[in-house]
C-alpha positions in Angstrom: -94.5 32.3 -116.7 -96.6 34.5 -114.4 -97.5 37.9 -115.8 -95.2 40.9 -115.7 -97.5 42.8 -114.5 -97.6 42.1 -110.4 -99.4 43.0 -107.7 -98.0 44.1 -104.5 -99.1 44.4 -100.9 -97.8 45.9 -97.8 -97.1 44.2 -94.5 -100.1 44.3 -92.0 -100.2 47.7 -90.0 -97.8 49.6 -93.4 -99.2 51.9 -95.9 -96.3 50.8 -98.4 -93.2 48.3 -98.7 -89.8 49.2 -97.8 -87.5 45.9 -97.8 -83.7 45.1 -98.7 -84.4 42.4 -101.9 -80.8 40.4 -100.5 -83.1 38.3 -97.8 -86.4 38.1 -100.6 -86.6 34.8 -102.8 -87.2 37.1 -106.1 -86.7 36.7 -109.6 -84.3 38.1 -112.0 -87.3 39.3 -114.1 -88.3 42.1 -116.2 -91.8 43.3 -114.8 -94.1 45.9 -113.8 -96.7 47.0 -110.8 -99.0 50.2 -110.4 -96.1 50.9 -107.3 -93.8 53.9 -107.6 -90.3 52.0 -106.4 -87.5 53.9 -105.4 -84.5 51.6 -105.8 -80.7 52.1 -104.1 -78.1 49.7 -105.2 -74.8 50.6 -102.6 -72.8 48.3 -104.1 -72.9 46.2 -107.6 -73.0 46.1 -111.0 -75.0 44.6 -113.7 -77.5 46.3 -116.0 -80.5 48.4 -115.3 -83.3 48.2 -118.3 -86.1 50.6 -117.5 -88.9 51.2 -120.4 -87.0 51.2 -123.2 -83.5 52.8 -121.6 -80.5 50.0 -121.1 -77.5 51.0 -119.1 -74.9 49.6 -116.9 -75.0 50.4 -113.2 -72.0 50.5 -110.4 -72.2 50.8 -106.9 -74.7 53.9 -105.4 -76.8 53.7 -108.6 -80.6 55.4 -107.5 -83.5 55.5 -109.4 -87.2 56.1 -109.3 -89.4 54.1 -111.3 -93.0 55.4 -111.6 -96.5 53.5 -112.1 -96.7 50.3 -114.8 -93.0 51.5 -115.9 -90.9 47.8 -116.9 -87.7 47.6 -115.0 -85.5 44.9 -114.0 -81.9 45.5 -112.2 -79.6 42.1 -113.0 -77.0 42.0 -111.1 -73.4 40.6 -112.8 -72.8 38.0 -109.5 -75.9 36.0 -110.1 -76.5 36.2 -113.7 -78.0 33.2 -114.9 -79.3 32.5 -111.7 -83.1 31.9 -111.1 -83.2 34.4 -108.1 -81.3 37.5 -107.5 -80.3 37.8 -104.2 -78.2 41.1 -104.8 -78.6 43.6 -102.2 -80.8 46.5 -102.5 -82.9 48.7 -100.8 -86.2 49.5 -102.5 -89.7 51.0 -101.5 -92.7 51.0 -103.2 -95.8 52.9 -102.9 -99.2 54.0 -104.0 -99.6 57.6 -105.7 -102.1 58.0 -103.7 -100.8 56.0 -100.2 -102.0 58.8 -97.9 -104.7 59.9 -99.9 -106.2 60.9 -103.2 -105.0 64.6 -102.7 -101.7 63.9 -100.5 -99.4 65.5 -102.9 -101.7 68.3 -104.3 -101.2 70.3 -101.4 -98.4 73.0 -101.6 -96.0 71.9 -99.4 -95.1 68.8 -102.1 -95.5 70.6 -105.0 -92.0 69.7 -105.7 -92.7 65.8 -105.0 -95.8 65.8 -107.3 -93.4 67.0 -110.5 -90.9 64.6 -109.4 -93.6 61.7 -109.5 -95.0 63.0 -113.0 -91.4 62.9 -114.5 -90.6 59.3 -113.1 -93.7 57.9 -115.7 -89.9 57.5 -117.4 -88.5 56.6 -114.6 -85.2 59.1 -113.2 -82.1 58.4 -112.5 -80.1 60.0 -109.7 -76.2 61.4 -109.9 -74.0 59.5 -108.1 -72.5 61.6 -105.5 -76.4 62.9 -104.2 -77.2 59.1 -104.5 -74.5 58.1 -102.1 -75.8 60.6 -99.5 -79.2 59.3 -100.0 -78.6 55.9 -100.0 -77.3 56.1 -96.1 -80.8 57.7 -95.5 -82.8 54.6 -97.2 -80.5 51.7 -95.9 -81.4 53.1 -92.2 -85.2 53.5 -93.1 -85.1 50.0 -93.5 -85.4 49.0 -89.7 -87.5 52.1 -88.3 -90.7 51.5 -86.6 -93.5 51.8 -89.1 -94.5 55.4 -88.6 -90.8 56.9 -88.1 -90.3 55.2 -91.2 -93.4 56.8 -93.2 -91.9 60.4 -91.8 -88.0 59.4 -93.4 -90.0 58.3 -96.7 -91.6 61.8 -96.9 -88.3 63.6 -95.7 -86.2 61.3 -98.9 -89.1 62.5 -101.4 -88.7 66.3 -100.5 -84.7 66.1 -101.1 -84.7 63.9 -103.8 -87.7 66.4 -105.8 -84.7 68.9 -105.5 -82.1 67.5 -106.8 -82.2 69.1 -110.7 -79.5 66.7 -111.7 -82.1 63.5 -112.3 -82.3 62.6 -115.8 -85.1 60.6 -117.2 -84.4 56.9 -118.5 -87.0 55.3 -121.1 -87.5 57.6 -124.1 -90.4 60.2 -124.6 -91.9 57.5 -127.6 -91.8 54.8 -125.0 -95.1 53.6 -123.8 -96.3 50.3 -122.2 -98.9 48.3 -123.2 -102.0 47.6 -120.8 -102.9 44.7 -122.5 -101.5 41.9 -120.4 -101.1 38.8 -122.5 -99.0 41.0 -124.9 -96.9 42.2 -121.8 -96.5 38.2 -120.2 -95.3 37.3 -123.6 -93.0 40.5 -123.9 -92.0 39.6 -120.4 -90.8 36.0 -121.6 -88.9 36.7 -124.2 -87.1 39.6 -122.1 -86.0 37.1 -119.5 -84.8 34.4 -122.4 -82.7 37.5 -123.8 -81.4 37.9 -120.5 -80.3 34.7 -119.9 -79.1 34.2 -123.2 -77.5 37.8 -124.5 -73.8 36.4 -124.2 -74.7 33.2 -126.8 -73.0 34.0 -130.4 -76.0 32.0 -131.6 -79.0 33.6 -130.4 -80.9 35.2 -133.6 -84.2 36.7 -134.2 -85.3 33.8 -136.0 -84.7 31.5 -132.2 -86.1 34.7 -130.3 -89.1 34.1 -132.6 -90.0 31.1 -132.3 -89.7 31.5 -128.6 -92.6 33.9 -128.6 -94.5 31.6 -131.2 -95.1 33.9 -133.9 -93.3 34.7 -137.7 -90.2 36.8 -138.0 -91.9 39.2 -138.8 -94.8 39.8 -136.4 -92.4 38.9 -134.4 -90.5 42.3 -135.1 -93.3 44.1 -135.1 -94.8 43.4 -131.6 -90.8 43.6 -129.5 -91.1 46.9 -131.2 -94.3 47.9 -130.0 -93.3 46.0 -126.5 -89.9 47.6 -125.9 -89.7 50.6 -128.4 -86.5 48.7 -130.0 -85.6 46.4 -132.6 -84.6 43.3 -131.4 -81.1 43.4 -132.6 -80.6 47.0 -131.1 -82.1 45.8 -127.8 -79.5 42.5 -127.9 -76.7 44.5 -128.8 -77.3 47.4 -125.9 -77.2 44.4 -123.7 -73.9 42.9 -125.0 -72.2 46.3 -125.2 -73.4 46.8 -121.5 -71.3 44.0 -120.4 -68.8 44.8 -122.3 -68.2 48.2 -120.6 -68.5 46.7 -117.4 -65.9 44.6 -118.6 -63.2 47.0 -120.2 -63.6 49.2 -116.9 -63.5 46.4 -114.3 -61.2 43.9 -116.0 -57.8 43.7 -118.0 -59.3 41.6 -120.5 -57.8 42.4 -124.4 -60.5 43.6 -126.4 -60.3 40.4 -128.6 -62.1 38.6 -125.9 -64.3 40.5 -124.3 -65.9 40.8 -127.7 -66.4 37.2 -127.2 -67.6 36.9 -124.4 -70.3 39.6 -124.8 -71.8 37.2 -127.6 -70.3 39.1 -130.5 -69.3 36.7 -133.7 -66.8 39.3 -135.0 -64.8 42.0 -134.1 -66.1 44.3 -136.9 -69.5 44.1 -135.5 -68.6 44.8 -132.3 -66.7 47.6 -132.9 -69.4 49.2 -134.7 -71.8 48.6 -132.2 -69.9 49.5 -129.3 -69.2 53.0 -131.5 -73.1 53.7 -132.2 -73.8 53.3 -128.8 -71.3 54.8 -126.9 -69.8 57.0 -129.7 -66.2 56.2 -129.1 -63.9 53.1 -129.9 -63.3 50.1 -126.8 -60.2 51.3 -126.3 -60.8 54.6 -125.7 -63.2 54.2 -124.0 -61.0 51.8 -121.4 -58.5 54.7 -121.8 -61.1 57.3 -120.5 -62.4 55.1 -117.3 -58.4 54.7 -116.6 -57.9 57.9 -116.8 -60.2 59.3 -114.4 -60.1 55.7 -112.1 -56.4 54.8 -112.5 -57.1 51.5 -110.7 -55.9 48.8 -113.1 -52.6 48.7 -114.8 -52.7 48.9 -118.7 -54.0 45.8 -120.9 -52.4 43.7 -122.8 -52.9 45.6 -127.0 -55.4 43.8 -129.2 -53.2 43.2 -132.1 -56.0 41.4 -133.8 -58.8 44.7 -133.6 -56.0 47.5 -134.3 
């Protein structure tokens, strides 16, 4: 497993990347780089883990991810897949791409704030993200320099938009010590291609890393800023959503399918992190969508 931490270069003649990850041979990994990358998903879901922050993402999701922050986007269609090959527009660069003092000056005062806040990384609302996006998928084949002048233009509207909420918590913070983040890194990925497995414990997740239970504890914590069982259960209830709002599925399966032994469990899970029952919240995304017709009652989780 090659580090998390990666290195990134530009093309010959570029002062940073700007690429749609569809027609890259990437993996579905959780990983870092000393890059700022501004991603745009136009159409998808899956779920976005960012520092310590797990969430669900739909089509027009935007975020900007600053230096060393761990992020992955995996995307529902190939999940389980060794490479993602969902499409996405994303551009990387350098704090200091045009220069030590680029975004001292005045004119970016805005821009420098913006970059300071993404150390958590920022998340964009979706309507200003639509808009956006349009701008970004076009940058992707504009002669180099036009290009450069779009990237500057997208970094002065998006430091306006006062709507962007941070993502990984104030506490989080990611360790520089790289055999710690390689091993974090691996047993991220297993959890990822594992989550919906009723059988995966902390005692398997353990001896994956190669250490006791409970060092074991101790360094996820450090590593992610979550228990292990907390950060297993946001991924499983981040299906599930997905699930209740794109699907018909009863209740009593979907549970299921998330990985979730019992209903109990799941129902208190899905209440501590989303603070209202599965069925209300499928009732809520109805309510405002109205796209699917009403599911089947769960007789067995009433």
């Amino acid at each position: 497993m090659k580090p998390a931490y990666e290195k990134l270069l530009p093309p010959p003649g570029q002062s940073f990347r700007c690429f749609n990850r569809q027609f890259l041979s990437l993996t579905a990994k959780w990983h870092r780089h000393p890059e700022i990358e501004l991603t745009y998903v136009c159409q998808g879901t899956g779920t976005r883990i960012v520092g310590d922050h797990i969430a669900s993402y739909e089509d027009h999701d935007l975020a900007l991810i600053g230096p060393d922050l761990p992020h992955t986007w995996q995307s529902d269609e190939f999940q389980g897949n060794r490479l993602d090959l969902h499409p996405a527009i994303v551009v990387q660069f350098r704090r200091d791409f045009l220069g030590e003092a680029f975004f001292d000056s005045a004119e970016f005062a805005g821009v420098r704030t913006m970059i300071d806040r993404a150390a958590r990384g920022l998340h964009f609302p979706r309507e200003f993200s639509r808009e956006m996006g349009a701008r970004l998928i076009g940058m992707v084949d504009l002669p180099a320099g036009t290009r450069l002048i779009r990237l500057l233009e997208c970094l002065l509207e998006l430091s306006r938009c006062e709507q962007a909420l941070p993502l990984a918590s104030v506490g989080f913070s990611s360790s520089s010590d790289f055999p710690a983040a390689s091993r974090a890194e691996r047993i991220c990925a297993y959890i990822a291609e594992h989550y919906c497995d009723p059988e995966l414990s902390h005692q398997q997740l353990a001896l994956q890393a190669e250490m006791n239970p409970s060092a074991f504890s101790r360094f996820f914590r450090e590593a992610t800023g979550k228990t292990v069982m907390n950060y297993l259960a946001e991924m499983r209830i981040s299906l599930a959503c997905r699930l209740l709002m794109q699907t018909d599925q009863p209740v009593s399966e979907i549970y299921r399918s998330c990985g979730f032994s019992h209903a109990s469990n799941f129902n208190r899970q899905f209440h501590r992190l989303r603070r209202v029952s599965a069925r209300e919240f499928r009732k809520q995304h109805r309510a405002s969508v109205g796209s699917l017709p009403p599911a089947a009652p769960d007789l067995a989780l009433q």
